[in-house]
C-alpha positions in Angstrom: -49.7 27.5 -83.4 -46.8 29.2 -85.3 -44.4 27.2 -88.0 -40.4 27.2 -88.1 -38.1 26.6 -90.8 -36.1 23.3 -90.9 -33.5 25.2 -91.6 -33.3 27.9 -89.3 -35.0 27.4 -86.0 -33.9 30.9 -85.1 -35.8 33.0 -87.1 -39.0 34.5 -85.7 -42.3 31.9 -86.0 -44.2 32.6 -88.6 -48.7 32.0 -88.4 -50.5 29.9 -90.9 -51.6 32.6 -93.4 -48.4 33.8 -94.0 -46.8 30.1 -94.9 -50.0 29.5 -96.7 -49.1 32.1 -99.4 -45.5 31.5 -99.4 -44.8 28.0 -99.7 -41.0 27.5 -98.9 -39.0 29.7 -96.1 -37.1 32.3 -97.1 -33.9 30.4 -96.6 -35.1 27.3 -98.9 -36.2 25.1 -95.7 -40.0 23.8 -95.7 -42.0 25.1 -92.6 -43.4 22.9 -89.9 -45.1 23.4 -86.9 -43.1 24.7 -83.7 -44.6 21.7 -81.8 -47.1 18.9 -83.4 -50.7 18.8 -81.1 -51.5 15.9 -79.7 -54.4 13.9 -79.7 -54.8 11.7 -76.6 -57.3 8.8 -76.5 -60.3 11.3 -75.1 -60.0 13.2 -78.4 -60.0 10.2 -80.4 -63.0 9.2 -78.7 -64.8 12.7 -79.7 -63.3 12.8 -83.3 -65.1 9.1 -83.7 -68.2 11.2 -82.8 -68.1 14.2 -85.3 -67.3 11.7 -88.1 -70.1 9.3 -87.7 -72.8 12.1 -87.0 -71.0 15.5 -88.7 -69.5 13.6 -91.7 -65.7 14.1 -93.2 -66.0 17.8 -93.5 -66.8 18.4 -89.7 -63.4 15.8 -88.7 -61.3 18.5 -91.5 -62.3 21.2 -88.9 -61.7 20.1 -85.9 -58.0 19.0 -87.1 -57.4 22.3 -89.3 -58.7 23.6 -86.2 -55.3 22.2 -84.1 -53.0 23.9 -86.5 -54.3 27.2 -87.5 -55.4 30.3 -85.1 -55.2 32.9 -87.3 -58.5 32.4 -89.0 -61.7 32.4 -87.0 -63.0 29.0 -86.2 -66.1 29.1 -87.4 -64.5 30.3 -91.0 -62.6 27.1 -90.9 -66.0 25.0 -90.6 -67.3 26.5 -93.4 -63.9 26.7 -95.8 -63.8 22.8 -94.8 -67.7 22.7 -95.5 -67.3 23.8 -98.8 -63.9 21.6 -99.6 -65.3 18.4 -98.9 -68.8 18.2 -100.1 -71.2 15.7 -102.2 -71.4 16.3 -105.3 -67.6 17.7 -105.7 -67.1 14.6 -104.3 -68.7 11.5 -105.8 -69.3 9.7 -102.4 -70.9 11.4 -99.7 -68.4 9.3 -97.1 -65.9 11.5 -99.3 -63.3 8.9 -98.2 -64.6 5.5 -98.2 -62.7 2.4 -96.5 -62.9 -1.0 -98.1 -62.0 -4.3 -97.3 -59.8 -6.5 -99.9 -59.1 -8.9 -97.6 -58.5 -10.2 -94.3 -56.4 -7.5 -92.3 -55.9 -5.5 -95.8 -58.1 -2.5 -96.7 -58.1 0.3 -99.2 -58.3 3.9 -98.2 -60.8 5.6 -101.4 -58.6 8.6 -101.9 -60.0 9.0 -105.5 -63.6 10.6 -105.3 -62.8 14.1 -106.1 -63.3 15.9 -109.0 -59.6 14.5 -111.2 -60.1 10.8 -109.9 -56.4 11.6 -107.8 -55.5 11.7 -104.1 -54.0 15.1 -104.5 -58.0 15.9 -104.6 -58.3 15.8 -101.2 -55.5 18.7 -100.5 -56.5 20.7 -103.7 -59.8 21.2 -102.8 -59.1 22.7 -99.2 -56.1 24.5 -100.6 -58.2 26.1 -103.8 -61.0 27.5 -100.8 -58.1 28.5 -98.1 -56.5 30.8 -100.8 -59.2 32.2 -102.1 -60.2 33.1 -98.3 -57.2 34.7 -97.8 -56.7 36.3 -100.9 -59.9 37.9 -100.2 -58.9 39.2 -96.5 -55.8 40.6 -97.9 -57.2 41.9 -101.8 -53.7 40.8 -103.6 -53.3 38.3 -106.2 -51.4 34.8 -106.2 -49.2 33.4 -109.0 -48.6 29.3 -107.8 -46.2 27.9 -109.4 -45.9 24.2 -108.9 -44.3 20.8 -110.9 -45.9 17.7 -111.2 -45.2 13.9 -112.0 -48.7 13.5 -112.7 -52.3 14.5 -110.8 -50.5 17.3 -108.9 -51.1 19.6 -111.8 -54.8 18.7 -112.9 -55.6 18.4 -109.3 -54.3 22.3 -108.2 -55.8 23.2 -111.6 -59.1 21.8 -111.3 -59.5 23.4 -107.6 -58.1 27.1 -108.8 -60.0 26.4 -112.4 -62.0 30.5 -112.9 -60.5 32.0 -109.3 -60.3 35.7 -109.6 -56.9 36.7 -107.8 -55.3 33.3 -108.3 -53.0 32.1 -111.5 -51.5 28.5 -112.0 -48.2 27.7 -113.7 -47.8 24.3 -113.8 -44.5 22.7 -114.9 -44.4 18.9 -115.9 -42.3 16.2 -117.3 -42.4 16.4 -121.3 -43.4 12.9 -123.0 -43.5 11.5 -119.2 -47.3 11.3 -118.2 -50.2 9.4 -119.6 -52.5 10.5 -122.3 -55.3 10.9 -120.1 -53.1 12.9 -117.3 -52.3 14.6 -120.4 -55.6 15.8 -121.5 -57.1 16.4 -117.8 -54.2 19.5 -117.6 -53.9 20.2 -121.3 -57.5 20.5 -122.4 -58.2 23.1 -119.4 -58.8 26.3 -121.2 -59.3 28.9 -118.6 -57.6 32.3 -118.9 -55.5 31.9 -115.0 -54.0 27.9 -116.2 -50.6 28.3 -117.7 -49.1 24.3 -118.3 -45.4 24.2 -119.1 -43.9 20.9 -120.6 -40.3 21.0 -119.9 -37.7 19.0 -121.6 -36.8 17.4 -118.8 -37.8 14.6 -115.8 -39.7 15.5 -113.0 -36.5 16.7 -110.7 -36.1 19.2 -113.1 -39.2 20.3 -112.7 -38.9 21.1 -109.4 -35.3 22.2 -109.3 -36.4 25.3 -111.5 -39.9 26.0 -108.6 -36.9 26.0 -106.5 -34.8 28.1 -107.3 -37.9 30.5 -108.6 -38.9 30.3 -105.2 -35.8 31.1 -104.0 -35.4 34.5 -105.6 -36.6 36.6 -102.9 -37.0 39.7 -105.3 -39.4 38.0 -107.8 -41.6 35.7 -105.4 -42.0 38.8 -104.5 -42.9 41.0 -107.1 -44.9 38.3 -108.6 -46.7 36.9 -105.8 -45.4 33.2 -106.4 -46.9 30.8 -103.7 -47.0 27.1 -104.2 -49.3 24.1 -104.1 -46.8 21.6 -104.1 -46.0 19.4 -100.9 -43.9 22.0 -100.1 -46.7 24.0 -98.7 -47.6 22.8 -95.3 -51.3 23.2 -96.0 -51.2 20.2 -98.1 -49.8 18.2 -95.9 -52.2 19.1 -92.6 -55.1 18.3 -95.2 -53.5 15.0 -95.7 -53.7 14.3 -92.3 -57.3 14.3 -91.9 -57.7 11.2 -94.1 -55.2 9.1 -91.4 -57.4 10.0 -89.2 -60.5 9.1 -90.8 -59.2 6.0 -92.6 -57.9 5.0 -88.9 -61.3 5.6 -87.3 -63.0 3.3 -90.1 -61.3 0.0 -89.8 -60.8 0.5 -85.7 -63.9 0.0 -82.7 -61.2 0.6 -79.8 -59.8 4.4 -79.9 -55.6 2.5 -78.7 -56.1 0.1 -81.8 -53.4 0.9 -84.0 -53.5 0.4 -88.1 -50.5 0.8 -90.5 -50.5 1.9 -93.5 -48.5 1.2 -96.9 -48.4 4.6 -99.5 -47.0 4.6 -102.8 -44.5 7.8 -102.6 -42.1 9.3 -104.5 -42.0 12.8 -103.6 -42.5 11.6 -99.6 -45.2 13.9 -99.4 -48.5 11.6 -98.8 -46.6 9.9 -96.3 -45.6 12.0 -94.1 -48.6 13.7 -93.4 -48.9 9.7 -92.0 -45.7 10.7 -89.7 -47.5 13.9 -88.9 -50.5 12.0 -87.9 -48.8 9.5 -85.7 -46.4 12.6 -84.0 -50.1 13.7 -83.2 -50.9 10.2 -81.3 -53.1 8.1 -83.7 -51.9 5.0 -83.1 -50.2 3.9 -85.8 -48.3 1.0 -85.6 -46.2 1.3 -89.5 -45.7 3.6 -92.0 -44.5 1.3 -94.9 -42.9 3.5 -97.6 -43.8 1.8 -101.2 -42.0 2.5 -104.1 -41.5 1.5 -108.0 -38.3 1.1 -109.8 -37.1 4.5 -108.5 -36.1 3.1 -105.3 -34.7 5.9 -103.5 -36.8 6.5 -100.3 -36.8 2.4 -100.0 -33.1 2.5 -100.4 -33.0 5.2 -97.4 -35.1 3.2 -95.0 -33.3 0.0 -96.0 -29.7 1.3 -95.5 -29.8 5.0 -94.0 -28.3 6.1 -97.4 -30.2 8.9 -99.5 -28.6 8.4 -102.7 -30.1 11.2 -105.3 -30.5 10.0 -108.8 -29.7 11.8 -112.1 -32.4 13.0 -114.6 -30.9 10.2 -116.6 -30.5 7.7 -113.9 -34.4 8.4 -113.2 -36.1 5.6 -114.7 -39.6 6.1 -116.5 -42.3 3.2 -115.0 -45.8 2.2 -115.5 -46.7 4.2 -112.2 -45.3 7.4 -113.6 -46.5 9.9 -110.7 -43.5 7.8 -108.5 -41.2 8.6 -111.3 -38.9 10.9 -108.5 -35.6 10.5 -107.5 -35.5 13.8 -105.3 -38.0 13.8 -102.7 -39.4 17.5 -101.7 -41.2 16.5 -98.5 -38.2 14.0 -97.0 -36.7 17.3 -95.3 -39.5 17.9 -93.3 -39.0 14.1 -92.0 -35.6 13.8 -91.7 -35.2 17.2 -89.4 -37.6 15.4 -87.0 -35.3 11.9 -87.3 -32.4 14.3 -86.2 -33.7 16.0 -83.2 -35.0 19.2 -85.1 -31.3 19.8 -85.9 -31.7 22.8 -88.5 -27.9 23.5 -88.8 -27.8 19.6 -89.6 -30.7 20.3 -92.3 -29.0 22.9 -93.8 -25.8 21.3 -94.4 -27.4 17.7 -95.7 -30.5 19.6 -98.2 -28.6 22.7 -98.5 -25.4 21.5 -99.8 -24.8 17.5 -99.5 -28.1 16.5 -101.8 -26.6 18.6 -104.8 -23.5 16.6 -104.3 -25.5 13.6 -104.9 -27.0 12.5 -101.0 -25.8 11.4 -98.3 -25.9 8.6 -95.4 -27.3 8.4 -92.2 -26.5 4.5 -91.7 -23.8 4.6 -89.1 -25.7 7.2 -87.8 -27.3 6.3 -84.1 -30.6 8.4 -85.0 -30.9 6.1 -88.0 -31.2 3.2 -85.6 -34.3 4.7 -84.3 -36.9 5.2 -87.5 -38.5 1.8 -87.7 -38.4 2.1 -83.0 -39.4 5.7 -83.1 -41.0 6.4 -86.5 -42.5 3.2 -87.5 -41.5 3.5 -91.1 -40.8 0.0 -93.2 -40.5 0.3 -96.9 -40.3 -1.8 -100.2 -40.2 -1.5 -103.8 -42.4 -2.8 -106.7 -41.5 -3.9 -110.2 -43.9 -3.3 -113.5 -44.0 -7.5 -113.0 -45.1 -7.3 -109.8 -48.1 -4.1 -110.0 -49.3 -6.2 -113.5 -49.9 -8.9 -111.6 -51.3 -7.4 -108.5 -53.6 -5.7 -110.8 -54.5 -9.0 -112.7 -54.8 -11.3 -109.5 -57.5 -8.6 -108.1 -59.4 -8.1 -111.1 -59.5 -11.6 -111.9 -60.7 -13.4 -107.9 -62.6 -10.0 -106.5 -63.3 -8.6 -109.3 -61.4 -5.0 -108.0 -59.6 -3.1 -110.1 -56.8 -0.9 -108.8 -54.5 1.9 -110.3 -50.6 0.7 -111.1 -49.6 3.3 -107.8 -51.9 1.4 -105.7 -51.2 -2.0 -106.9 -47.4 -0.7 -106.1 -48.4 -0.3 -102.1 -50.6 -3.4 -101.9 -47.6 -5.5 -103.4 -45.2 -3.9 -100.1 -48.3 -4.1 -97.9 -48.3 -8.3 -98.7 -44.6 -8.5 -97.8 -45.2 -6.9 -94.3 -48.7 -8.2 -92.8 -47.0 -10.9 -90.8 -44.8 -7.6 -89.5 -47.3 -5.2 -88.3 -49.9 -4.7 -85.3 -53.7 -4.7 -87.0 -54.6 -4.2 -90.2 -53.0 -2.6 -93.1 -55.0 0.2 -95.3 -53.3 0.9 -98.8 -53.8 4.4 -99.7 -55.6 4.6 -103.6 -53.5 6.7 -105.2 -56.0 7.7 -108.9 -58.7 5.8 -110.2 -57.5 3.1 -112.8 -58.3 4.9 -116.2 -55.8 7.2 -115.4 -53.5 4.4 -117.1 -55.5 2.6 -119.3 -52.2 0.9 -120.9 -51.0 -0.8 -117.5 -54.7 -2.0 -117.3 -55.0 -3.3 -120.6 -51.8 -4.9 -120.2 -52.5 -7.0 -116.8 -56.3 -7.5 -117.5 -56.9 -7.0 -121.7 -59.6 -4.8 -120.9 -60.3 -1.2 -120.6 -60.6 0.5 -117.4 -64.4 2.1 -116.7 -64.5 6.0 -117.8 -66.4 7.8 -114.8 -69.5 9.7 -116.5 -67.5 12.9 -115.1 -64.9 12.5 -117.8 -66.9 11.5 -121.0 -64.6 13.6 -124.1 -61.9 14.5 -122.0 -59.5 13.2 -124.5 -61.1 15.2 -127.8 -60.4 18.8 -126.3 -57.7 20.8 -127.7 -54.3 21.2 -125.8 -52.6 24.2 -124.4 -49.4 23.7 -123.4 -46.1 25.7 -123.8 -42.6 24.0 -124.8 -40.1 24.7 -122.6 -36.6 24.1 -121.6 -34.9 23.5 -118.2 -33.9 27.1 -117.6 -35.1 29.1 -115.0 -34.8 32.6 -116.3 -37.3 31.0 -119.3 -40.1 30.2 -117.1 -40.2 33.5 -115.1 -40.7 35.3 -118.7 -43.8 33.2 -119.0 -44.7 34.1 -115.7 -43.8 37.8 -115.9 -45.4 38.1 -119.2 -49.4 36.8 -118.4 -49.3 38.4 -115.7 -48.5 41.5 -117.2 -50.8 40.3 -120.0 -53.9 39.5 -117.8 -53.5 42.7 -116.2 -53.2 41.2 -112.6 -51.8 43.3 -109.6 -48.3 42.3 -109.6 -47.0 44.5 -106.6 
């Protein structure tokens, strides 16, 4: 398996290990594979096996297995092994299915160690560098932006590594208290947090174009943990897989599922998954008030928002106007046409989008792709979350109430059942909770005091040359190879 750059199909493949620690291409494209593998029904048929008598971790192996050849298999059983694992994980299923209702389930994304989905990549991600790191003896500096539980997650998982640092970059003033306190009250000597004055696009705009300064990425060792990096994404395909094996008894049953996305990164490991043959029937794309991904599968048009134009919601981790991973999806929609890529992410999305809608390609993503999409209002996720609480007695996150409320507009649509994929665990955002169902949200035992620790955060504006000198400083201060 080697990887290729959406923008530049020409340059020379590149293995795993080497996109692992480097995050983007050189030329500001986002690698994918060369070719997805394929999964006929045979191999569905064995992966049914490993999960029901080897567990979750054993199904991570065999798939990491399918996209990396450059570490010895029998490593990647026990990096996967040590990823996924009871207690880390607080059920020993480590991603449970549930049913809500009739033909509606939930996929329990939330057992790790921050109560977020991006758990389930973090924790592979944290063992796969520290692997690698090891192999090689250098250090890595990740620098990464989040909305919400991308930061706390990476932090958690690279929380005391010896070679690795974190600089994490969020959204000043634009996540809740307790996303707040998981990142802030870290105190470990290799977690930097940043809050910049700015949204999260701005964020990521300035990992960007760090990133994209070949001289300090590499003088400084910057790798990323953002969607960017491929290795999150193949992670995220494991749980498609096992979700899909849950709810199904036939191995050509298909399943759709509805994902709250802003940064199109969780769901298109789901395109990923369905390139690779699970048969999937939809990929229903749900969004809040920032409707720009529902807006693209609606009309073909990828309309990019302003900082100002971004609005802030009550599901603040979809608070995204720029979506990092929808390169990756859109060079497949086109025929893998990297010149195409370059031209639309390279120059047309700082010019404020552009639109595929007359386009003849566009006419194939819900024949070809099997995306579908929607957008949810605070009105709608408040009462999702007080309906649920109040006839099942579930209570659900404002993210997930977001994809069940698309999920209920498409069930007469779709092949099979839908699973909604949990996004946190609901005291994450104890105001939306309080609001629908005027009580508090249960505190898991894991995170009794979180809120009473001390902050460490830096102030910082949206300037790039800024967040390198906090980055060139600690690592000059910590005394860390840095060439």
């Amino acid at each position: 398996m080697r990887y290729i750059s959406t923008r530049d199909c020409t340059a020379s493949p590149a293995r795993f290990t080497d996109i692992l620690l480097g995050g983007l291409a050189p030329d500001g494209g986002l690698y994918v594979p060369e070719e997805y593998p394929r999964l006929a029904e045979a191999d569905l048929a064995r992966l049914r096996g490993v999960l029901n008598e080897e567990g979750y971790a054993a199904l991570a192996a065999e798939i990491l297995k399918l996209f990396i050849d450059d570490i010895p298999e029998a490593d990647i059983e026990a990096i996967a092994a040590r990823a996924y694992r009871y207690p880390v994980f607080d059920d020993e299923q480590i991603v449970p299915v549930s049913a809500l209702e009739e033909d509606l389930y939930i996929g329990h994304l939330s057992q790790g160690p921050t109560a977020a989905f991006k758990d389930m990549a973090m924790q592979l991600l944290g063992e796969l560098f520290e692997y690698e790191l090891g192999r090689r003896d250098r250090p890595l500096n990740i620098l990464g932006a989040t909305s919400g539980d991308t930061g706390s997650s990476a932090e958690y998982a690279m929380r005391g590594r010896r070679r690795v640092s974190v600089f994490m970059l969020t959204p000043a003033g634009r996540m809740t208290p307790f996303q707040q306190a998981q990142m802030f009250g870290l105190d470990d000597d290799n977690i930097v947090n940043m809050a910049l004055n700015g949204v999260f696009d701005d964020c990521q705009d300035v990992v960007k174009a760090i990133s994209a300064d070949a001289d300090f990425k590499r003088k400084y060792h910057i790798g990323a943990v953002n969607s960017i990096n491929w290795a999150r994404l193949m992670a995220q395909v494991v749980y498609y897989v096992s979700c899909w094996l849950r709810v199904t008894e036939r191995n050509d049953q298909k399943v759709s599922f509805s994902v709250p996305t802003g940064n199109f990164g969780d769901i298109c490991a789901g395109h990923v998954a369905r390139q690779m043959g699970v048969p999937i029937d939809r990929l229903i794309v749900a969004t809040n008030e920032n409707d720009v991904l529902d807006e693209f599968f609606r009309t073909g048009r990828y309309r990019v928002r302003s900082s100002e134009e971004t609005r802030e919601t009550s599901s603040p981790s979809m608070d995204i106007s720029r979506a990092s991973n929808f390169e990756r999806f859109v060079f497949d929609l086109l025929g893998r046409d990297a010149v195409r890529i370059r031209d639309l992410f390279g120059t047309r999305v700082k010019e404020g989008g552009f639109d595929l809608g007359g386009e003849e390609a566009f006419a194939l993503v819900a024949e070809r792709y099997g995306f579908a999409s929607g957008a949810s209002s605070h009105a709608d996720r408040v009462r999702e979350i007080e309906d649920l609480h109040r006839r099942l007695g579930v209570l659900v996150d404002p993210h997930t109430a977001d994809g069940l409320v698309v999920a209920r507009r498409w069930r007469r649509e779709v092949q099979g059942p839908i699973v909604c994929l949990e996004t946190a665990l609901p005291v994450k955002f104890a105001d939306t909770i309080r609001e629908a169902t005027g009580t508090e949200p249960p505190v898991p035992e894991r995170f009794a005091g979180i809120m009473d620790a001390p902050r460490r955060v830096l102030s910082v504006s949206r300037s790039v040359e800024e967040v390198k000198d906090v980055i060139a400083r600690h690592v000059e201060r910590e005394g860390r190879p840095n060439s």
